[in-house]
Legacy VTK file of the C-alpha trace (Angstrom):
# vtk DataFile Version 3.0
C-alpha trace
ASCII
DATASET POLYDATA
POINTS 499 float
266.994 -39.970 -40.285
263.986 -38.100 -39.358
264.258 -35.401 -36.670
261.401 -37.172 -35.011
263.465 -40.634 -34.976
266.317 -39.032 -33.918
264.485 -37.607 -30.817
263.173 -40.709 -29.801
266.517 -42.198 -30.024
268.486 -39.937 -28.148
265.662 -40.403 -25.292
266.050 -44.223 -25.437
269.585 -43.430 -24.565
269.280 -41.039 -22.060
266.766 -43.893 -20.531
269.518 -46.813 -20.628
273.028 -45.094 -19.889
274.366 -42.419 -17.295
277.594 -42.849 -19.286
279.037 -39.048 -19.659
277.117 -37.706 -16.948
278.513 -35.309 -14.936
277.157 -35.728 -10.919
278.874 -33.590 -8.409
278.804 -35.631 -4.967
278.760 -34.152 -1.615
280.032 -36.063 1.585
282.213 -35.047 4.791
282.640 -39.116 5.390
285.972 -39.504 3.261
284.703 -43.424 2.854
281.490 -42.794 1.571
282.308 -40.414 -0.704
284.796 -42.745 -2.500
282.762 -45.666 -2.265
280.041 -43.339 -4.078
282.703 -42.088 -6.497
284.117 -45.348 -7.536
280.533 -46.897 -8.301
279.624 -44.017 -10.684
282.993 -44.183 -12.487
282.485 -47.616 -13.098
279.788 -46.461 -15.430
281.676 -44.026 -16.964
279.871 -41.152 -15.033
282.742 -37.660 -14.356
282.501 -37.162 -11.160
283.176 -33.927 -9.380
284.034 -34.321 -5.039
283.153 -32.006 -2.500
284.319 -32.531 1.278
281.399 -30.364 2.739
278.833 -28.101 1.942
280.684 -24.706 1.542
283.005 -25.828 -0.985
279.921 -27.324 -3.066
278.165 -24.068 -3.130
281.236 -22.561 -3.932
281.754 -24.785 -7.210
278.629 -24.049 -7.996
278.784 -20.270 -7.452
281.819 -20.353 -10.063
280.177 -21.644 -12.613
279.437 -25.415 -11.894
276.030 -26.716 -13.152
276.461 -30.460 -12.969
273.884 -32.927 -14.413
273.268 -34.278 -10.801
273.895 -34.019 -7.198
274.450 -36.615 -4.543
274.470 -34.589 -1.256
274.748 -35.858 2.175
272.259 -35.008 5.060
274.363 -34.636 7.926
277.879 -32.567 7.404
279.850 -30.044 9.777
279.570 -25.630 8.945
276.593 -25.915 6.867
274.104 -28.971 6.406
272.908 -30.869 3.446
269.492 -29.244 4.053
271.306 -25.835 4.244
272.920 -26.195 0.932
270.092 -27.679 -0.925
268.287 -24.432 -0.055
270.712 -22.230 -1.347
271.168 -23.824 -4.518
267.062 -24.162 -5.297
267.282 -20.405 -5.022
269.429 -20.261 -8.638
268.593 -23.559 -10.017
265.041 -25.174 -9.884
264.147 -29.053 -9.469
264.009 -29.751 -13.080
267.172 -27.812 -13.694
269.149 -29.497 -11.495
268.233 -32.963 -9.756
269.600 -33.158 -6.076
269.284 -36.897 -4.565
269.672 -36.520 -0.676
272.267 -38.730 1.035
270.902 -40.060 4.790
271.148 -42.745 7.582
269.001 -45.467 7.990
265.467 -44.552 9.577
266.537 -40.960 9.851
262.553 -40.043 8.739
262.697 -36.724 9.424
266.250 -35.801 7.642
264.044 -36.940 4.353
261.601 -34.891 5.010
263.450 -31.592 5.713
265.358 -33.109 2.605
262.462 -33.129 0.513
260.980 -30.076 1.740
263.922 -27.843 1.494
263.965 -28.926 -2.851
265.323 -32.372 -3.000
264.300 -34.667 -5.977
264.737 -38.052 -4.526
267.303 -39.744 -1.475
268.807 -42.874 -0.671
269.765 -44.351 2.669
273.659 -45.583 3.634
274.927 -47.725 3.344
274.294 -46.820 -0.713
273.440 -49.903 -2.825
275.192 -50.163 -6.105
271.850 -51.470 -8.301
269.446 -48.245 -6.236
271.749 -45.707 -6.889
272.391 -46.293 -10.503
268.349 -46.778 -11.083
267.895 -43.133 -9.032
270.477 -41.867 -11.440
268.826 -43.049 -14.633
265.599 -42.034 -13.854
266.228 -38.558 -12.180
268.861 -38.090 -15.372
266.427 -38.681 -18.041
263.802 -36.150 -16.408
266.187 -33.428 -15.922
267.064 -34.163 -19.635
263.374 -34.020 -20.686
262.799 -31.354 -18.743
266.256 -29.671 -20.574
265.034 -30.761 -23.770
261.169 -29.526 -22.984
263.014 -26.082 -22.182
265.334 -25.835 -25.255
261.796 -26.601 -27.421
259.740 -23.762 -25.289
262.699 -21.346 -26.456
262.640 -22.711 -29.696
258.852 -21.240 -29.985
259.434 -18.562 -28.171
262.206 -17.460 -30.633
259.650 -18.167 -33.552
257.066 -16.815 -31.508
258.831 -13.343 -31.740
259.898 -14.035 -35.310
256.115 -14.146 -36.409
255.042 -11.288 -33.968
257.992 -9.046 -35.944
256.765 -10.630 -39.403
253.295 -10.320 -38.127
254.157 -6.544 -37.437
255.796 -5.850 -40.531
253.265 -7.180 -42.776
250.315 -5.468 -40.462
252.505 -2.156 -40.784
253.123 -2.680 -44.780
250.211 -3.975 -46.000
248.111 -2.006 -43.552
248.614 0.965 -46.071
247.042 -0.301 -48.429
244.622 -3.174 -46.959
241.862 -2.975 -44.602
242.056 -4.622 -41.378
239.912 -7.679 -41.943
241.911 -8.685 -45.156
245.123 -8.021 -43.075
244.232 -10.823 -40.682
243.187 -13.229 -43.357
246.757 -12.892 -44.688
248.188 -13.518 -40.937
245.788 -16.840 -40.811
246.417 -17.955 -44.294
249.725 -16.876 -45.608
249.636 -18.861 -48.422
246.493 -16.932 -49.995
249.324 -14.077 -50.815
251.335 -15.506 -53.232
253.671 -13.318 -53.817
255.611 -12.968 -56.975
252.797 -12.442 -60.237
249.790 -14.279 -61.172
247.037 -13.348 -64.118
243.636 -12.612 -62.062
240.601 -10.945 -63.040
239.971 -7.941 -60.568
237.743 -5.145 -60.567
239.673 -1.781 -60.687
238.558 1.449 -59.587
240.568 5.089 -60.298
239.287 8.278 -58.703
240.586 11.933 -59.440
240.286 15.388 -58.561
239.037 17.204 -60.728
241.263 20.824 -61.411
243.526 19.889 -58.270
246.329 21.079 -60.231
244.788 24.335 -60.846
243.813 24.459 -56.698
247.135 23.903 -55.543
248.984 26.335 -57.011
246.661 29.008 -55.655
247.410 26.879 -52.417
250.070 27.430 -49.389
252.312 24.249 -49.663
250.837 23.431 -46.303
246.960 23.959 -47.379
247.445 21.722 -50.226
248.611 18.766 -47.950
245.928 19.414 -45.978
243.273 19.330 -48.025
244.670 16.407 -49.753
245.024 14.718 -46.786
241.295 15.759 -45.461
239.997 14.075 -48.737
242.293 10.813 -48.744
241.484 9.834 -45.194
238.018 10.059 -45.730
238.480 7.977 -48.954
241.072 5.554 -47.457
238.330 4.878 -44.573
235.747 4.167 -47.362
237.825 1.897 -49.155
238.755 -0.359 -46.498
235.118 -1.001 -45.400
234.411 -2.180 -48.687
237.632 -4.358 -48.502
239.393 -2.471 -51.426
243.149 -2.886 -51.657
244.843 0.536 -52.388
247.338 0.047 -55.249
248.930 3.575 -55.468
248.057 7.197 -54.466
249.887 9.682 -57.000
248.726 13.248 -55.897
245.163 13.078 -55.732
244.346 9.860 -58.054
243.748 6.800 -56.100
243.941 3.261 -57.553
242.051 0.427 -55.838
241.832 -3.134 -56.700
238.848 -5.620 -55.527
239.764 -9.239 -56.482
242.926 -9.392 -54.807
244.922 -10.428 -52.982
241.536 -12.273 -52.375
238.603 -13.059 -54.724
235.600 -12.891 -53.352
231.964 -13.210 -55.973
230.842 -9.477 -54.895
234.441 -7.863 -56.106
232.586 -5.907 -58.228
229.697 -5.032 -56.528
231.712 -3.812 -53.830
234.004 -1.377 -56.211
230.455 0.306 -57.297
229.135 0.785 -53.974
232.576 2.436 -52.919
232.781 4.404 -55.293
229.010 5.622 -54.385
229.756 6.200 -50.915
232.535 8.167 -52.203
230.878 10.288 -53.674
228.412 10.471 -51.137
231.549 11.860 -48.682
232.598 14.575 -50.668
229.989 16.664 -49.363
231.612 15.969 -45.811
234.901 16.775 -47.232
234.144 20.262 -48.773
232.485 21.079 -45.672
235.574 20.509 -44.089
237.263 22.739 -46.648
235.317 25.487 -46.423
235.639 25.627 -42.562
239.333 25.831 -43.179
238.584 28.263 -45.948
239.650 26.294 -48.802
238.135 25.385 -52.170
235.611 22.863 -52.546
236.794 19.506 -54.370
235.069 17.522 -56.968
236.053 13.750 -57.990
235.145 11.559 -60.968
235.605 7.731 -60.842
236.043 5.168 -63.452
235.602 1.477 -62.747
236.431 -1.820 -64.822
236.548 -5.464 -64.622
239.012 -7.636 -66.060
242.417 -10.069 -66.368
245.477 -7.921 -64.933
249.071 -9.277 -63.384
248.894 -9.007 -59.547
251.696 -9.557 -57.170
254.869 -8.041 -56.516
256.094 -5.699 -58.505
260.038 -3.882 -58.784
263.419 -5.382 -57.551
265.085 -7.613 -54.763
265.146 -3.944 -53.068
262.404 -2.305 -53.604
258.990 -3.596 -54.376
254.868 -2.937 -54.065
252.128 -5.047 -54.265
250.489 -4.064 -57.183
248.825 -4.519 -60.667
249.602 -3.998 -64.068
247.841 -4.789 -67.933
246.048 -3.126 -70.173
242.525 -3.430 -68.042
244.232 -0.779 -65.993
245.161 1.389 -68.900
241.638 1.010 -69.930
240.522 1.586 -66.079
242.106 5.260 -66.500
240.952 5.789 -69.859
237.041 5.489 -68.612
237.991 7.852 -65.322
239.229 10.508 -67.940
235.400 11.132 -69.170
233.916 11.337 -65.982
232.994 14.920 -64.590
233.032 16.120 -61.202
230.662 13.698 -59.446
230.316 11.044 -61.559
231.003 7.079 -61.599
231.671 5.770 -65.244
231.725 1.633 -65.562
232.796 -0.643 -68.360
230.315 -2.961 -69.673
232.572 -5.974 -68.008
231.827 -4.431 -64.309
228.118 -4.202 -65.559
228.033 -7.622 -66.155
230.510 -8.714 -63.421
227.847 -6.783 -60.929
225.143 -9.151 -59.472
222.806 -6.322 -57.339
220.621 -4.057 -59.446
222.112 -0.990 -60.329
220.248 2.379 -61.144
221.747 3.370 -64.706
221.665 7.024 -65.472
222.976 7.065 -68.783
225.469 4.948 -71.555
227.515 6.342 -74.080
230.166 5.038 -76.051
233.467 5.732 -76.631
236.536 5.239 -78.379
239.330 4.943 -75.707
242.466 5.707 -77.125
245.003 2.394 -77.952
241.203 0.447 -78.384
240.612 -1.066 -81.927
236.654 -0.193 -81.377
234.764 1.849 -79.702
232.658 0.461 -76.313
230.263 0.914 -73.723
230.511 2.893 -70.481
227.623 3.415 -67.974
227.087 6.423 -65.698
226.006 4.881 -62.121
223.612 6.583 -59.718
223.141 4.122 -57.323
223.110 -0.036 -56.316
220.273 -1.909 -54.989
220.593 -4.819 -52.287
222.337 -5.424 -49.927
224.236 -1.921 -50.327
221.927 -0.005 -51.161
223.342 3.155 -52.135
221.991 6.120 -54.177
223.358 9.228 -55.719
220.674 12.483 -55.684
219.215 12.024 -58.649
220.460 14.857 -61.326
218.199 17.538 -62.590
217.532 18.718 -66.416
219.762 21.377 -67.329
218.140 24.531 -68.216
220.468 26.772 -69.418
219.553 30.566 -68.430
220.474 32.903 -71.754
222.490 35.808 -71.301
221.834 38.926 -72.584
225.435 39.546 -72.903
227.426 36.671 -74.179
230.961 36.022 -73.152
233.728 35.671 -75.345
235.885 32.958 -75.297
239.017 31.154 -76.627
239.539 27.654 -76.231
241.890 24.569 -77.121
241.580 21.043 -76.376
243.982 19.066 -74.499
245.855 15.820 -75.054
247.731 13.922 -72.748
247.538 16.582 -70.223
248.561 19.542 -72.849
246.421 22.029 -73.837
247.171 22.804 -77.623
248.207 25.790 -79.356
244.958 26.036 -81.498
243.105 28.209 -79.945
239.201 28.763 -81.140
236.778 31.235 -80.152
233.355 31.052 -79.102
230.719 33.015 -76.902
229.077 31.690 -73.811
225.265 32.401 -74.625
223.855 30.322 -71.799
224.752 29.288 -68.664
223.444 26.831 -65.588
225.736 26.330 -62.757
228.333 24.435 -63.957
227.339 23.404 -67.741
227.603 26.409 -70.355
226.294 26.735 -73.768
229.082 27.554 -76.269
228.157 29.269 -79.587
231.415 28.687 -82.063
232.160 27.433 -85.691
234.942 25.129 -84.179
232.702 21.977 -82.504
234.851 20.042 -80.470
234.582 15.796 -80.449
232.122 14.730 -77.287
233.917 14.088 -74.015
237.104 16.461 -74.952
239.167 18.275 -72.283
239.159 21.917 -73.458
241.068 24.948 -71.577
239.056 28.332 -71.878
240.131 32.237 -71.666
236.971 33.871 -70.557
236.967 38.241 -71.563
234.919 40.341 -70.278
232.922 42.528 -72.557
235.118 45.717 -72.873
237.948 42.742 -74.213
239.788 42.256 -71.012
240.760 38.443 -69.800
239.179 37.377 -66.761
240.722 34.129 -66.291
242.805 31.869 -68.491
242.445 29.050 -65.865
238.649 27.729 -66.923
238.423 24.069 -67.561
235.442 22.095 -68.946
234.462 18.876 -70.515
232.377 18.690 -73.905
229.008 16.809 -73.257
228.774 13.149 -75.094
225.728 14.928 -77.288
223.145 13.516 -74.475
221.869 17.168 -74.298
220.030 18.391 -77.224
221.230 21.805 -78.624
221.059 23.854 -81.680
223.898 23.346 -84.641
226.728 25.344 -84.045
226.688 25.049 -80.100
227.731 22.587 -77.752
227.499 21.833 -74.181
230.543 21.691 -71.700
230.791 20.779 -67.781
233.265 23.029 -65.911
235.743 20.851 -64.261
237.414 23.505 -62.699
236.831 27.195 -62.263
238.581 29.994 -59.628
236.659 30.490 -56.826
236.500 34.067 -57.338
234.863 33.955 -60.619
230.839 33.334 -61.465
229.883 33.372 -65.089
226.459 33.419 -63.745
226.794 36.925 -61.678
227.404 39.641 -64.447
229.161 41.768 -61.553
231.960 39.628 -61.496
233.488 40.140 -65.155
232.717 43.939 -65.248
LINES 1 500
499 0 1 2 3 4 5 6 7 8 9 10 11 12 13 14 15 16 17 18 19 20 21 22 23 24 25 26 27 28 29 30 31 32 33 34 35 36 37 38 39 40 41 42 43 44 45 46 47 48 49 50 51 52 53 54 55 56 57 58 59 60 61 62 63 64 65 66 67 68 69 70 71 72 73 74 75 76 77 78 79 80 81 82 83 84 85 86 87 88 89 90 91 92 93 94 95 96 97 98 99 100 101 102 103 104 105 106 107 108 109 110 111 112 113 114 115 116 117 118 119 120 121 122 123 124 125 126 127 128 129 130 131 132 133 134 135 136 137 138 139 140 141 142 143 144 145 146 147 148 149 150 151 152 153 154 155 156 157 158 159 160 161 162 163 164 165 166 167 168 169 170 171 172 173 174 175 176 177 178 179 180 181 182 183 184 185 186 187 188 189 190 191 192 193 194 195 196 197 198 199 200 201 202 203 204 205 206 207 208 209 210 211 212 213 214 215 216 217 218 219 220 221 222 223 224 225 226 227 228 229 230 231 232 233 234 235 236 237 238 239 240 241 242 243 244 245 246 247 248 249 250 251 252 253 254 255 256 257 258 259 260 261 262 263 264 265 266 267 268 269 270 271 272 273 274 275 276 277 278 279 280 281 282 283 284 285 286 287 288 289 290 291 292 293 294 295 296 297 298 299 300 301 302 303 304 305 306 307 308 309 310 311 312 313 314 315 316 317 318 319 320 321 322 323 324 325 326 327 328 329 330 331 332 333 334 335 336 337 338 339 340 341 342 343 344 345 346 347 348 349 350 351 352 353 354 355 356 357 358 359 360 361 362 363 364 365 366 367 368 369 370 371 372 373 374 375 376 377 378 379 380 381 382 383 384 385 386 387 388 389 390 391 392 393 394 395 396 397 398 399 400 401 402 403 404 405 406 407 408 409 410 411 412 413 414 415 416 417 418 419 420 421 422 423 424 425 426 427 428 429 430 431 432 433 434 435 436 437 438 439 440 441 442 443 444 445 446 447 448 449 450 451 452 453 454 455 456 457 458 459 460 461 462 463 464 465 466 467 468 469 470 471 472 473 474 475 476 477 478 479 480 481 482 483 484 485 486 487 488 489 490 491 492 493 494 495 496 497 498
């Protein structure tokens, strides 16, 4: 049987029988309290006597709560008007019916009656057929108006049941989620499903670039500081574009677009992040500096594709998340970006419907890839975002007149190698040297350089540069390279420095 049945079943019955009831009655007239009693056991009612008013309020004051009360008008110590007072102050009309006992024409007894909380009354002598009818109906109200009660704190329990769920997930997912998507998990639950399913998502990875390096020349509580200055900034960024933030190890953030909703723009939105990133890092070094610590550069790789999203560990500990090889591939395209750039695959090129200003494509040959592919360096989106980079100037490397020897090895999974090979810088602008050596490295490798100064002496063993994809023209035996990381203290540019 339906609970809905069931319900209107047990109201039908409360509507045709009194049988079970319990109705306290209330009379100093030892006659017409019998008479009364003897009527409502005939239909099976318990009834509970009272000889006056005190003792009723005392029952009732020890625990009584009766389904109904019959209460005379008129009784010595303390009236029926008296007690009916006293007993609305605990229980309430709906709580507990109270049907007023009273002479014929005694008008004004029924209205004190009424006045003072009464549900109903009936005049004595009581007839049999009006009393049972009063019962039935006042009966079945109070037990709507119980049943009305038990289903307000039914919702009210649930009520706080989805405010604490409500909390939780605001409080969990908040991490990670912006506000807006937040609430559209609140208002359609179901949207989350929770547990792993295959969707294509647009995947973004940023990194420092030499944060390694900085925090070990870093107080324990400088690092976490500047770490924290540059993930707020990028958290805030994120969430207006309606990323979802899938982990933050160190200083590498991973952000998905596509879930745990899919929206047409997923892509478009990663790019333009990732822009306005980049756009705040100026805001975040100036920070730095203020607190006299090093500026921060990040690269950021983005790609489009089919990964598993949903929950991801054990019964006790779990994280929304994603996994596949798109997100292998994801960190794979961050790994050739320099400081300051945004490197996409060709899937987030095509996944993109704005315009986007393209300031260069390479290809490359990712490692656990069976061919090579195509990556794009972004400058900027058109449309409704409308974001741009500062466009980048020609390098023009300066010559010095005093070349710097160098060592250097290349690194692999985070390793720099025990080959070392030497080289001069013979040219330098800013941050991109020009290497002289017999050893030409592959385009896009990782390389660790000693730099010595020109009596022999090392000036730093801590230089870190990228090799140039070949985009910049040079003669044979050199090659370009981007400094990824440098000491502060150091300037291959000022000749002062290294003597």
């Amino acid at each position: 049987m339906s609970e809905t049945v069931k319900q209107r079943n047990d109201i039908g019955q409360q509507i045709t029988s009194i049988q079970g009831s319990h109705v306290l009655v209330v009379d100093d007239e030892p006659i017409s309290l019998e008479v009364v009693s003897q009527q409502l056991k005939l239909q099976a009612v318990n009834v509970i006597k009272s000889v006056n008013g005190v003792d009723a309020l005392e029952k009732i004051q020890n625990g009584l709560q009766p389904d109904l009360i019959l209460l005379d008008v008129i009784m010595p110590g303390k009236s029926g008007i008296d007690v009916c007072q006293e007993i609305r102050q605990k229980f309430s009309s709906n709580e507990l019916p109270i049907i007023m006992l009273t002479g014929q024409d005694q008008v004004s007894d029924i209205v004190k009656g009424l006045e003072a909380g009464a549900n109903d009354y009936l005049t004595k002598p009581v007839s049999n057929n009006e009393l049972m009818a009063r019962l039935k109906t006042h009966l079945h109200i109070a037990n709507l108006s119980k049943s009305l009660r038990a289903a307000n704190e039914r919702v009210e329990k649930q009520k706080r049941k989805l405010e604490i769920r409500n909390s939780f997930i605001k409080k969990t997912f908040g991490r990670y989620l912006s506000d807006e998507i937040v609430e559209s998990i609140l208002e359609t639950p179901q949207g989350l499903k929770l547990g792993g399913e295959k969707k294509e998502v647009t995947i973004l990875m940023s990194d420092l670039r030499g944060f390694t390096s900085i925090g070990e020349k870093l107080q324990a509580e400088d690092v976490l500081w500047v770490l924290n200055n540059y993930l707020r900034k990028m958290t805030d960024i994120i969430f207006k574009h309606q990323g979802t933030i899938d982990e933050i190890i160190g200083d590498a953030i991973l952000v998905i677009f596509g879930a745990p909703f899919t929206k047409s723009d997923d892509a478009c939105r990663a790019i333009a992040c990732a822009l306005e990133m980049q756009l705040a890092m100026n805001e975040v070094n100036i920070h730095n500096q203020q607190m006299g610590c090093p500026e921060l550069s990040m690269g950021i790789g983005i790609n489009t594709g089919e990964v598993i999203v949903g929950n991801i560990g054990s019964a006790r500990r779990a994280k929304y998340g994603v996994i596949g090889s798109n997100v292998n591939l994801t960190s794979r395209i961050e790994s050739y970006t320099l400081g300051g750039q945004i490197l996409i695959s060709e899937q987030t090129l095509k996944s993109c419907q704005q315009k986007l200003r393209i300031d260069r494509q390479m290809e490359v040959m990712p490692k656990g890839l069976k061919e090579p592919i195509t990556i794009f360096e972004i400058g900027g989106i058109c449309g409704d975002f409308n974001i741009f980079l500062p466009c980048k100037r020609d390098i023009a490397f300066e010559m010095l007149d005093k070349p710097y020897d160098i060592q250097f090895s290349v690194i692999e999974s985070k390793d720099a190698g025990n080959t070392h090979c030497s080289g001069k810088i013979i040219g330098t602008d800013n941050n991109s040297q020009l290497i002289a050596s017999s050893m030409i490295p592959k385009p896009l490798s990782n390389l660790k350089i000693i730099v010595f100064d020109h009596h022999g002496e090392t000036i730093t063993r801590e230089i870190y540069a990228k090799v140039d994809d070949g985009s910049i023209p040079v003669a044979p035996g050199t090659f370009v390279v981007h400094l990824t990381y440098m000491p502060s203290d150091i300037s291959i540019c000022s000749c002062e420095n290294f003597e």
